[in-house]
C-alpha positions as CSV (number, residue, x, y, z in Angstrom):
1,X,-8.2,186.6,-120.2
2,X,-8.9,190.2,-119.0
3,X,-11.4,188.9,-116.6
4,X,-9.8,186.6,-114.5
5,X,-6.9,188.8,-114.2
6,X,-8.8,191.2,-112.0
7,X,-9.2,188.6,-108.5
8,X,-5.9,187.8,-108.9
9,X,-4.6,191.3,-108.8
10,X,-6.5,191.8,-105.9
11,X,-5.5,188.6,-104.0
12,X,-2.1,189.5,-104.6
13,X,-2.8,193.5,-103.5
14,X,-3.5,191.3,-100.0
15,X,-0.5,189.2,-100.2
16,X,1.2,192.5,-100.5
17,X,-0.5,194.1,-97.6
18,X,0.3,190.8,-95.3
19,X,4.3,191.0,-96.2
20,X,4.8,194.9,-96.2
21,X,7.2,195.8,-92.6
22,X,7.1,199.6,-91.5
23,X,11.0,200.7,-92.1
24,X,10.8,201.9,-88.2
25,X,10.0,199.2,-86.8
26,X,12.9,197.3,-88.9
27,X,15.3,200.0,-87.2
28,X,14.1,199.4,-83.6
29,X,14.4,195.6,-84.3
30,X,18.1,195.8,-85.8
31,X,18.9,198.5,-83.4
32,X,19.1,201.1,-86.9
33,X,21.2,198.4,-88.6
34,X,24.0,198.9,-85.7
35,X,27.5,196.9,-86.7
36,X,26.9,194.5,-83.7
37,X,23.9,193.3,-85.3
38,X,25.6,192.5,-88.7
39,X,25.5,189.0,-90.2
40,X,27.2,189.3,-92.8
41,X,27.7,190.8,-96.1
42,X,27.8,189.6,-100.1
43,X,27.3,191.2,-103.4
44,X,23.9,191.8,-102.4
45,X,24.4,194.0,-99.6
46,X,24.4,193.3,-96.2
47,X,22.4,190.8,-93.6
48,X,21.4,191.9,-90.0
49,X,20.1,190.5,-86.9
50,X,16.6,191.8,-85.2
51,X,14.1,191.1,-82.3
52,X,10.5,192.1,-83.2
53,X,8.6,193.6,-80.3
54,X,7.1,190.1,-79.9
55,X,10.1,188.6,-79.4
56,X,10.4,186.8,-82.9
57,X,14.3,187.0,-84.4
58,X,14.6,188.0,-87.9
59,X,17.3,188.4,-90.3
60,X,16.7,191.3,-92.4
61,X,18.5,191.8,-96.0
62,X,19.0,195.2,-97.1
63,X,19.7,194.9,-100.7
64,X,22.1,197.3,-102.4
65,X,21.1,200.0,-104.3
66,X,22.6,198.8,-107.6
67,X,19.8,196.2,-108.3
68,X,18.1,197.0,-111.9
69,X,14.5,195.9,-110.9
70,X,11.7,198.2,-111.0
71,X,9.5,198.2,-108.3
72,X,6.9,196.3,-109.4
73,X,8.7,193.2,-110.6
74,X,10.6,193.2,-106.9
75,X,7.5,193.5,-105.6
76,X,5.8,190.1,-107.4
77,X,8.9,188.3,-106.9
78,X,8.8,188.8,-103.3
79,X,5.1,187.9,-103.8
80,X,6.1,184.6,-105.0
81,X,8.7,183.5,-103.2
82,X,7.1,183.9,-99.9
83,X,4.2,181.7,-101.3
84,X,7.0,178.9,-101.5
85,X,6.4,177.1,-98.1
86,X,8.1,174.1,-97.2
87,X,10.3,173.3,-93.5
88,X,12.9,172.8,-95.6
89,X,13.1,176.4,-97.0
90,X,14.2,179.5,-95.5
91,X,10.8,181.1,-94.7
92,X,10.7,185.0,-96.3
93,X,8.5,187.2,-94.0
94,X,8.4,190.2,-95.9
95,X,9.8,193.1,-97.0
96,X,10.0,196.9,-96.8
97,X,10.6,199.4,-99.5
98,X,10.5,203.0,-97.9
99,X,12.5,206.3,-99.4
100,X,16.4,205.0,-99.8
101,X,15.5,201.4,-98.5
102,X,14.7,198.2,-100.2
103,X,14.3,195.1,-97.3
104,X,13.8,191.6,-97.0
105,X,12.9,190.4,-94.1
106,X,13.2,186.4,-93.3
107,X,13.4,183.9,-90.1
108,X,16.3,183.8,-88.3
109,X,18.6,181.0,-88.9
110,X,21.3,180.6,-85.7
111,X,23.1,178.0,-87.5
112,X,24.7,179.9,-89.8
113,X,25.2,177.8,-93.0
114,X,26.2,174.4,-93.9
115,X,29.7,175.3,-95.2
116,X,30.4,176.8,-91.9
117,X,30.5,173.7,-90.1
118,X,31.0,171.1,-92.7
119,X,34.5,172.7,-93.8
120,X,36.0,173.5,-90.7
121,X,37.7,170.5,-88.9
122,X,36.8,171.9,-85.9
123,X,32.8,172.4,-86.6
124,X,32.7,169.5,-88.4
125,X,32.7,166.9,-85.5
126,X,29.4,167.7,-84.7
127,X,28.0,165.9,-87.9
128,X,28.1,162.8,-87.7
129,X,26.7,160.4,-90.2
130,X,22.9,160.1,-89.1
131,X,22.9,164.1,-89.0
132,X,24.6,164.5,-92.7
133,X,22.0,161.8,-93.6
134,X,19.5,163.8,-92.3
135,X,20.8,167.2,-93.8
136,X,20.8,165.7,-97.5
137,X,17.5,164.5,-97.0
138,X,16.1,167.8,-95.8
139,X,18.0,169.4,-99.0
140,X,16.6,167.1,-101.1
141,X,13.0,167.5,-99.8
142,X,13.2,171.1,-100.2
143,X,14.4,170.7,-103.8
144,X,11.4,168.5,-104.8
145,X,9.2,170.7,-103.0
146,X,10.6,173.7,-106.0
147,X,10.5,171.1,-108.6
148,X,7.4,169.3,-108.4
149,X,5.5,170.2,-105.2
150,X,5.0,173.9,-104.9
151,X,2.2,176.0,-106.5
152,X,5.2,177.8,-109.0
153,X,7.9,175.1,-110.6
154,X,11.3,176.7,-109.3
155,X,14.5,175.9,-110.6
156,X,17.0,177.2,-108.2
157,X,20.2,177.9,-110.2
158,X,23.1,178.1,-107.4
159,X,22.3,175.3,-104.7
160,X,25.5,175.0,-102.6
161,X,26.5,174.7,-99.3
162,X,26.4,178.4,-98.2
163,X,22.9,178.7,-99.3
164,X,21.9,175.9,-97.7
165,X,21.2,177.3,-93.6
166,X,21.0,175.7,-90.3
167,X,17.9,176.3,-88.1
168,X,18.8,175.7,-84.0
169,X,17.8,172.1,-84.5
170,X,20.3,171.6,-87.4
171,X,17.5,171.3,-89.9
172,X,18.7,172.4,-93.6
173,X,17.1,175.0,-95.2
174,X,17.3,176.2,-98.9
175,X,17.9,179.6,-99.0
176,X,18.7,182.3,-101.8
177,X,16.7,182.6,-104.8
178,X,18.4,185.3,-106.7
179,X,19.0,183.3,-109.6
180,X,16.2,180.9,-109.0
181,X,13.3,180.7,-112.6
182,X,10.3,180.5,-111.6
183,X,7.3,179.1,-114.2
184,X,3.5,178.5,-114.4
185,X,2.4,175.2,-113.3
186,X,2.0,174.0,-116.8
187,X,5.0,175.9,-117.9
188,X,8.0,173.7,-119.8
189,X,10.8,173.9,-116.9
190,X,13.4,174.6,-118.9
191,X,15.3,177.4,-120.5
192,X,18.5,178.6,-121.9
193,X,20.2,181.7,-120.8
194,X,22.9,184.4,-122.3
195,X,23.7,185.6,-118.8
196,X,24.7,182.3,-116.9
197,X,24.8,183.0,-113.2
198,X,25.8,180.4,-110.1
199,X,29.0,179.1,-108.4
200,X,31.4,177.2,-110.7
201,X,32.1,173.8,-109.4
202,X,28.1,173.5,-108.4
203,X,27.0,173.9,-112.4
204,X,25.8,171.2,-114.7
205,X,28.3,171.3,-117.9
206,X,25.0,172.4,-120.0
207,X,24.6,175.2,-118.1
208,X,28.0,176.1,-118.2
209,X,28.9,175.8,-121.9
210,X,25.5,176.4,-123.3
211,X,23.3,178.2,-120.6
212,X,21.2,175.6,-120.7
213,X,19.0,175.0,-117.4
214,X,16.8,172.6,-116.1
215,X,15.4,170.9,-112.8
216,X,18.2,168.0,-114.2
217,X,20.9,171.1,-113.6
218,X,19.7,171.5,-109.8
219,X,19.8,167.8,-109.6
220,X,23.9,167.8,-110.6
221,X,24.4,170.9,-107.7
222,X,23.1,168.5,-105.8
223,X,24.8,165.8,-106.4
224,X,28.1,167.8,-105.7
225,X,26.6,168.7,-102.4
226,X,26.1,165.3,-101.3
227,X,29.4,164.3,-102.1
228,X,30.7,167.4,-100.1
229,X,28.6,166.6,-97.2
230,X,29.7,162.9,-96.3
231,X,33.7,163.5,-97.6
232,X,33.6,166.7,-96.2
233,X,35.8,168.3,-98.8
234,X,35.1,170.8,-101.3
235,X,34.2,169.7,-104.4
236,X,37.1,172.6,-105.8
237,X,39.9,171.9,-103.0
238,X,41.9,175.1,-103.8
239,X,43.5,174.3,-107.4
240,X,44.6,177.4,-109.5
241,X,44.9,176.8,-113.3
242,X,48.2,175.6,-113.6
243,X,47.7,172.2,-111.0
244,X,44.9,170.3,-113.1
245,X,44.6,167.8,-110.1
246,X,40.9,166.2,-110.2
247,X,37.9,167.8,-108.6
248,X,36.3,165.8,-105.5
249,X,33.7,164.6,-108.4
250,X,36.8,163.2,-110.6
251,X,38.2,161.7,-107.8
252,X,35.1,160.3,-106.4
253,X,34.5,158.7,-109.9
254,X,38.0,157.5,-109.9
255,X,37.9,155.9,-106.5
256,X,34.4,154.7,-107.7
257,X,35.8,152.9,-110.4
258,X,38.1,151.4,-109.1
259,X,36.1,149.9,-106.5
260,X,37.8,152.0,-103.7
261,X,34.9,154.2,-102.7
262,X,35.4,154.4,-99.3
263,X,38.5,156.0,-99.4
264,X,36.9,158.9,-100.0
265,X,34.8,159.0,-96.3
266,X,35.3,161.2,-94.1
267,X,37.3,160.0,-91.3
268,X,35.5,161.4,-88.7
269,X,32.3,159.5,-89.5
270,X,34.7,155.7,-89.2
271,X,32.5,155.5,-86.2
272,X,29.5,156.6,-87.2
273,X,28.7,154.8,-90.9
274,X,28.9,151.7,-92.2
275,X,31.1,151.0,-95.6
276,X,27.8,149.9,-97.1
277,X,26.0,152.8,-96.2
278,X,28.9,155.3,-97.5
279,X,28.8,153.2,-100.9
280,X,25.5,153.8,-101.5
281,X,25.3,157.8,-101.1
282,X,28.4,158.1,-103.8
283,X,26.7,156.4,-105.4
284,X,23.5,158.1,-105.7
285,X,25.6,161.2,-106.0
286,X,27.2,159.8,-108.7
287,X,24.0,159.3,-110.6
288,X,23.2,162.8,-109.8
289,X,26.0,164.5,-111.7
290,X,26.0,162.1,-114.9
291,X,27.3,163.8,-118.0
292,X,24.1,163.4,-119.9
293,X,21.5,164.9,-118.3
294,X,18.7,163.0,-119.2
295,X,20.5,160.5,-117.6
296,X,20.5,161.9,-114.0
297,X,17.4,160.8,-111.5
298,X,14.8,163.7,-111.1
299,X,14.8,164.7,-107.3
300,X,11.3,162.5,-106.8
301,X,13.7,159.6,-107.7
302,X,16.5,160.8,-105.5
303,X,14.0,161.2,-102.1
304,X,13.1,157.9,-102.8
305,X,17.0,156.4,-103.2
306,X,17.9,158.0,-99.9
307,X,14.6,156.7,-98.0
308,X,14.4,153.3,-98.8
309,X,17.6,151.6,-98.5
310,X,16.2,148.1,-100.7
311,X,16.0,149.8,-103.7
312,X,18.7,149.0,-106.3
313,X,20.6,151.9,-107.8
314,X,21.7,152.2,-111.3
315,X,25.5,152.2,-112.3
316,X,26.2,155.7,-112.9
317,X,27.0,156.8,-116.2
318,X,30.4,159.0,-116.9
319,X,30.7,162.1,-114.6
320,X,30.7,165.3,-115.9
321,X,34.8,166.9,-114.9
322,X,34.1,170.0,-116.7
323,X,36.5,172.0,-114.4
324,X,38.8,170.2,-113.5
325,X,41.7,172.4,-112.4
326,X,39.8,175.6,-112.7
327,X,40.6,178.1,-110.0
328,X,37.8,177.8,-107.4
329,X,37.5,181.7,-106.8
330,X,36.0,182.0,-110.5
331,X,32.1,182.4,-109.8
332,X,30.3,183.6,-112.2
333,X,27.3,184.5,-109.6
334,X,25.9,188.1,-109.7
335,X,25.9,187.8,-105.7
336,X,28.7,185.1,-104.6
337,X,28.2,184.9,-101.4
338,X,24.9,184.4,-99.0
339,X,24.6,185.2,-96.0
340,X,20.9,183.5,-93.8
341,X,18.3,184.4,-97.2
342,X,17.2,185.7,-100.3
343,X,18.5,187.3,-102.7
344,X,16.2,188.8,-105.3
345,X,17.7,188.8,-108.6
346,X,17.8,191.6,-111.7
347,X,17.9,188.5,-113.9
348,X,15.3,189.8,-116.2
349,X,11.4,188.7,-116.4
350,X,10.7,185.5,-115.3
């Protein structure tokens, strides 16, 4: 074992090398982190806008001091996730650890993220059904890239829509890993978890009752996003406690059932998509956030639902409604909000 431990040290010492930023040239590039350059700000720290001498934008992450990760571990993690290439992720560039600082440094996405256009009425005209179609697809894509594709097996943990970011071109891109697991090739992918971390509304029931995760619990986040991108409603539409109206996903199933589906379409895409079309990617969301979740479709299968129009979809099992009425301010995220990246997690060894 010792022995092949050694190369990989060493190819990783490189990787190192290749992703370590000078803190100086971070400050020329973010103009010393001046307030017009902010992005924006979460429970991570804050985000800000720079311009490399070479004319490359980045957004660089400067993580709060109150992380419990050791050096080394950030280090490696950082390591890994910018080994996770795919267009459909946010790309990590590096980072810089110098005297008080601890950076990450990432593209630039203009765009802003997908729940800034997709819940404003405003914004929200400028998707119209081929782009949302083209958005899911891109999410999805990314996801099987973690899943199946990548040189690591990455469960992501808190897929939603503010972690999912726009390039210029509208292109989606996964972002945020804070609370992603990572395993070995031939590793099981799954776990279970004291310290359950994500957005309520977004979490399989598993992982919310019994901190049980799998790629099947990124498959139900998904899910929820799909049926958020083509109603265009949030999946917790502002209940508190005491109003147990339905979630969209109760509804959704409700409509479902009751053969009135389209109901639930956005009305600015009446122009845009057909009824049949509409139908078919409740449905598949549907599928997604079944109850059991041996039950839902693994993202390979989902890709291949939302490609190929001829194949026939399953009738989706019972919905999961875990929180139905809960009040959607309750995350239980270590960082709630994102703003364009990564977040790298204290969420113990991975």
């Amino acid at each position: 074992m010792t022995h092949n431990a050694q190369p990989q040290q060493n190819s990783i010492n490189i990787t190192i090398e290749a992703l370590q930023f000078d803190l100086a040239t971070i400050q020329i590039a973010t103009n010393k982190f001046s307030s017009e350059n902010k992005l924006g700000q979460g429970g991570f720290g804050e985000v800000f806008k720079g311009t490399l001498d070479n004319g490359q934008e980045i957004a660089v992450k400067r993580l709060s001091k109150c992380s419990g990760q050791g050096v080394q571990e950030f280090v490696n993690e950082v390591v890994m996730v910018a080994k996770l290439q795919h267009r459909n992720l946010v790309k990590l560039l590096g980072f810089c650890l110098q005297g008080e600082e601890t950076l990450l440094v990432y593209e630039y996405m203009p765009n802003k993220s997908l729940d800034y256009f997709l819940f404003d009425p405003m914004k929200r005209q400028q998707l119209d059904w081929l782009r949302r179609c083209m958005i899911i697809g891109g999410i999805a894509r990314g996801i099987l890239y973690l899943h199946e594709d990548s040189r690591l097996r990455v469960i992501h943990r808190d897929l939603k829509a503010s972690n999912i970011l726009l390039d210029g071109n509208m292109n989606p891109k996964v972002s945020d890993f804070g609370m992603a697991k990572m395993f070995g090739v031939d590793d099981q992918t799954q776990g279970n978890t004291r310290r359950i971390v994500g957005t309520y509304g977004y979490m399989a029931p598993e992982y919310a009752m019994e901190g049980l995760y799998s790629i099947k619990s990124d498959v139900f986040s998904f899910g929820i996003l799909l049926l958020e991108i083509v109603t265009g409603r949030r999946n917790f539409l502002g209940f508190h406690l005491e109003n147990s109206a339905p979630t969209l996903l109760a509804y959704a199933w409700q409509l479902w059932n009751e053969g009135k589906g389209t109901e639930l379409m956005d009305p600015l895409l009446k122009a845009s998509c057909s009824p049949d079309d509409f139908r078919r990617y409740i449905q598949i969301g549907l599928l997604c956030c079944q109850e059991d979740a041996n039950n839902r479709p693994t993202m390979s299968s989902v890709v291949e639902m939302l490609k190929t129009e001829t194949i026939k979809l399953s009738k989706p099992e019972r919905a999961a409604f875990l929180f139905t009425g809960t009040n959607h301010h309750d995350q239980i995220s270590a960082q709630s909000s994102s703003a364009n990246g990564l977040t790298i997690s204290d969420d113990g060894p991975r």
